[in-house]
GUMIBA-703638 format. One line per field, with one value per residue (C-alpha): residue number from 1; residue in three letters; chain; z, x, y. Coordinates in nm, 3 decimals, padded with zeros to 5 digits. Layout:
BEGIN
resi <- (NUM|...);
resn <- (ALA|...);
chain <- (A|...);
pz <- (Z|...);
px <- (X|...);
py <- (Y|...);
//
This chain:
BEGIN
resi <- (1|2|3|4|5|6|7|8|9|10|11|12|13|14|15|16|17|18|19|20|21|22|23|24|25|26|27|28|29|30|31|32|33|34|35|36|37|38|39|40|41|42|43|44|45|46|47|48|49|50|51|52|53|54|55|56|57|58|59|60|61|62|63|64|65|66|67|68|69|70|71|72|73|74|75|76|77|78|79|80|81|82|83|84|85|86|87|88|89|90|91|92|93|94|95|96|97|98|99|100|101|102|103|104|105|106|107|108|109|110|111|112|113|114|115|116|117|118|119|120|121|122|123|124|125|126|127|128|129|130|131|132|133|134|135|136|137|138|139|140|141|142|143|144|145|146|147|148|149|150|151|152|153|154|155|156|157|158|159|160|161|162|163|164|165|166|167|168|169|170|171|172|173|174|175|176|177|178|179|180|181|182|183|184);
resn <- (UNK|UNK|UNK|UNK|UNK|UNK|UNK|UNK|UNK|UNK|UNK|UNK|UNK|UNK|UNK|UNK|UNK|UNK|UNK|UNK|UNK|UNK|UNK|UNK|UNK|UNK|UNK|UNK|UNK|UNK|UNK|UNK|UNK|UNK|UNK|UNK|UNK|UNK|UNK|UNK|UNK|UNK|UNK|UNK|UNK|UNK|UNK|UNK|UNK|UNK|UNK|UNK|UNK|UNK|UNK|UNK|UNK|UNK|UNK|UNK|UNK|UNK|UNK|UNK|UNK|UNK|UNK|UNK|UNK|UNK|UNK|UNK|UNK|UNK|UNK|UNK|UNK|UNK|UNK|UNK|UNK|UNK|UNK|UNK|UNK|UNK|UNK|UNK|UNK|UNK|UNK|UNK|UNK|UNK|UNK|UNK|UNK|UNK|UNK|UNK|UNK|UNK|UNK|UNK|UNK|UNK|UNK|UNK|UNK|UNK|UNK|UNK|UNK|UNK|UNK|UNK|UNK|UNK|UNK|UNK|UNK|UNK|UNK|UNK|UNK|UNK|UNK|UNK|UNK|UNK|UNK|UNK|UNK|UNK|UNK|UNK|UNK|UNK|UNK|UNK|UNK|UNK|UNK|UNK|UNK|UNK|UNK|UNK|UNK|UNK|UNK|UNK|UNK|UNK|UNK|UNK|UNK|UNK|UNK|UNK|UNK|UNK|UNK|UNK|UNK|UNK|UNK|UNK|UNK|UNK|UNK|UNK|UNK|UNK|UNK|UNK|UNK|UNK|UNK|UNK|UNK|UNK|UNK|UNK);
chain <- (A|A|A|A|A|A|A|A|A|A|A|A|A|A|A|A|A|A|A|A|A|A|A|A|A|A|A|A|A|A|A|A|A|A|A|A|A|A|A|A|A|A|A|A|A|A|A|A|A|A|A|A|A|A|A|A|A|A|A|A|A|A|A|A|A|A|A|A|A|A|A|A|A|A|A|A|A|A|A|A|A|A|A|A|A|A|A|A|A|A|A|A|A|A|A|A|A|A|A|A|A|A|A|A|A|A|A|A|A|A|A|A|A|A|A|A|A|A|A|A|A|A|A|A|A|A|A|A|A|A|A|A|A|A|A|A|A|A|A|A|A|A|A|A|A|A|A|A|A|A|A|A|A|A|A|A|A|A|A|A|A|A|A|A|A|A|A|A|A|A|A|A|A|A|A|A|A|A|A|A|A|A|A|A);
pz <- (00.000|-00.106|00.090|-00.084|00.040|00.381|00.525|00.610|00.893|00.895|01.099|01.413|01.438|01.764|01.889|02.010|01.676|01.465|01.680|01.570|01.197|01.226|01.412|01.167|00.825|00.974|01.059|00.721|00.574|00.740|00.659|00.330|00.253|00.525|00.305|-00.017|00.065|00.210|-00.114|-00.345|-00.068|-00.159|-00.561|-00.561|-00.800|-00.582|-00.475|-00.056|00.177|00.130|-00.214|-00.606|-00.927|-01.122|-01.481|-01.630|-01.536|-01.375|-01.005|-00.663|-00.528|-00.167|-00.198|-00.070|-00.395|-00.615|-00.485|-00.504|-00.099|00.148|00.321|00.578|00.942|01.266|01.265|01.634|01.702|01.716|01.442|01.172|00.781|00.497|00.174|-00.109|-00.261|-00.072|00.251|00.398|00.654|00.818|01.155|01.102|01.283|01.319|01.643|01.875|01.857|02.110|02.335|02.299|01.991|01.814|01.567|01.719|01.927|02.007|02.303|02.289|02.550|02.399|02.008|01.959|01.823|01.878|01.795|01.967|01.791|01.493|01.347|01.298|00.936|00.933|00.551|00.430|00.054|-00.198|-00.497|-00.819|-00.849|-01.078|-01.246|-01.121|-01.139|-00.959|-00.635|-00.645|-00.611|-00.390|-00.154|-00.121|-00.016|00.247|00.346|00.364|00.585|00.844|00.865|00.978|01.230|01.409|01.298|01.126|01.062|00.812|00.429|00.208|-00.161|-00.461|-00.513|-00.887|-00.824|-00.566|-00.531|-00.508|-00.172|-00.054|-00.057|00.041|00.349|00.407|00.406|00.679|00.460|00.451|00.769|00.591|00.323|00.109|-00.009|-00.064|00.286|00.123|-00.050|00.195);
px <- (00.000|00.066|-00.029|-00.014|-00.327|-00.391|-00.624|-00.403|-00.438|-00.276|-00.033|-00.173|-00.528|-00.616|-00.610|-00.973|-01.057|-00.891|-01.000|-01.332|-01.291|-01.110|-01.465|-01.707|-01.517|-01.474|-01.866|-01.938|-01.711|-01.888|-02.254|-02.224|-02.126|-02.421|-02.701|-02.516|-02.545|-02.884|-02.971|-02.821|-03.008|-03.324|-03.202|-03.303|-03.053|-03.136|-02.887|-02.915|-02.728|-02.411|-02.471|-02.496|-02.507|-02.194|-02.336|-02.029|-02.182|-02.481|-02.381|-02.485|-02.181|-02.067|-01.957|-01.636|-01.588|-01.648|-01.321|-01.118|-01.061|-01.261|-00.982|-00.919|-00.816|-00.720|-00.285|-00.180|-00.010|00.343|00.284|00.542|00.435|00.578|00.549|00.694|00.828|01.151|00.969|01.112|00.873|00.815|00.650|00.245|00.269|00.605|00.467|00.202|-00.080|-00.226|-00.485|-00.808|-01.109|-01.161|-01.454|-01.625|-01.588|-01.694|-01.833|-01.700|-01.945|-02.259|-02.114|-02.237|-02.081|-02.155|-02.046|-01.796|-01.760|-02.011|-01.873|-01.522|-01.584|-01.362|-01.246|-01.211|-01.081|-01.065|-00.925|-01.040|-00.917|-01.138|-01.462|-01.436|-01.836|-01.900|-01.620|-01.825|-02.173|-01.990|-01.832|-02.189|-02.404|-02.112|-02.148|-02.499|-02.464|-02.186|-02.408|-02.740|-02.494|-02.523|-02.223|-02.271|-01.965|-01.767|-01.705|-01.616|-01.492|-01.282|-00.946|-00.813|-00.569|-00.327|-00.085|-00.325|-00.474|-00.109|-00.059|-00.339|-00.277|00.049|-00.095|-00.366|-00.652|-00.818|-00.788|-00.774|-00.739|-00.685|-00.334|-00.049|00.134|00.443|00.267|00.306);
py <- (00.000|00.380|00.601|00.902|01.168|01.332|01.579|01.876|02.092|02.441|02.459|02.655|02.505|02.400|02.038|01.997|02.157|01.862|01.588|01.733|01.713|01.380|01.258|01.439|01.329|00.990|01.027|01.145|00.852|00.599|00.732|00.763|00.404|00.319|00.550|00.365|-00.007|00.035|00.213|-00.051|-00.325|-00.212|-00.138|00.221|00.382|00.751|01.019|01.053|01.353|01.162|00.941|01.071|00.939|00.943|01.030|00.886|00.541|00.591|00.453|00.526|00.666|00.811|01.150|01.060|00.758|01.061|01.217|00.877|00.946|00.742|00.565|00.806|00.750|00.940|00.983|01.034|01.381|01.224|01.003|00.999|00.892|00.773|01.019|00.861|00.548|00.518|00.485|00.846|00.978|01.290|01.377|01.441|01.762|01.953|02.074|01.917|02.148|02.324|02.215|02.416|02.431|02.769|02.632|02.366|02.083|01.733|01.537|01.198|01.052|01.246|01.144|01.529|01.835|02.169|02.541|02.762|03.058|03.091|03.408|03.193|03.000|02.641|02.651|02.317|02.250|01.981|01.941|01.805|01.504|01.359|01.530|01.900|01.905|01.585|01.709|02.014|01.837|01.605|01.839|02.063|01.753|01.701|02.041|02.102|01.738|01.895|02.182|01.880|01.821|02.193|02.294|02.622|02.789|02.552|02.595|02.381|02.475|02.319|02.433|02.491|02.260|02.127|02.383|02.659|02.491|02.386|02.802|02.873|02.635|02.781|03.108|03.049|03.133|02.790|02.561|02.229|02.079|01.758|01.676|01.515|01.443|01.606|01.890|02.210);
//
């Protein structure tokens, strides 16, 4: 196995606030294939929150499929990870991050989430690996979704490409996004 995309955190958000995403995509991960094989079960061929149709070949798909990225997992804070094909690795985060949530947070025992500054917008961004259109339909179902969750201040948007969210990242103006481990 390669393992060759991450989700990227900027390098001064808060702990609390990415053990938060790391539940909610993992959430979202998990619910979409749920909404897809009970679709499939029951052979309805209909888009849900988290499932589309891919009109390339007409398939129930989660949102996250459509991206080519659903294999996602948690990386501990002093985890290091390979990046390329001679096995190097580099530490996950260059410095631990500091305790505390800015956006939102989550209650492990209540499985809940809930708002700590609504007037501070998490900026999440993909990039088009595959059909720009169909990341773009795929990453507003997975919005509107977060936002079923009571979490109001996130945005998520398509980058052009993969250096324009690495700088972007760099420059603090989104708070994460998808990429290669080695990108930024």
């Amino acid at each position: 196995m390669i393992s060759n995309d991450g989700i990227q955190a900027r390098k001064d958000l808060k702990k609390g606030d990415i053990e938060a995403i790391q539940e909610l995509l993992i959430e979202a991960i998990k619910k979409s294939y749920e909404q897809k094989d009970e679709k499939l079960k029951k052979k309805e061929n209909s888009e849900g929150d988290l499932t589309l149709i891919d009109k390339k070949d007409n398939k129930l798909k989660s949102v996250f499929q459509v991206y080519n990225h659903d294999g996602y997992s948690k990386v501990s804070f002093d985890a290091n990870i390979s990046f390329n094909t001679k096995g190097d690795t580099k530490k996950a985060y260059k410095n631990t991050p500091a305790e505390g949530n800015e956006y939102f947070k989550y209650d492990i025992t209540k499985k809940t989430f809930s708002v700590i500054d609504a007037k501070r917008i998490l900026k999440i961004q993909f990039i088009p690996s595959s059909d720009a259109a169909l990341v773009t339909k795929a990453t507003e179902k997975l919005e509107k979704y977060i936002k079923s969750k009571g979490i109001s201040n996130i945005q998520i948007s398509v980058s052009s490409d993969y250096n324009s969210a690495a700088s972007a990242l760099k420059a603090g103006s989104i708070d994460i996004a998808f990429l290669p481990i080695d990108a930024w």
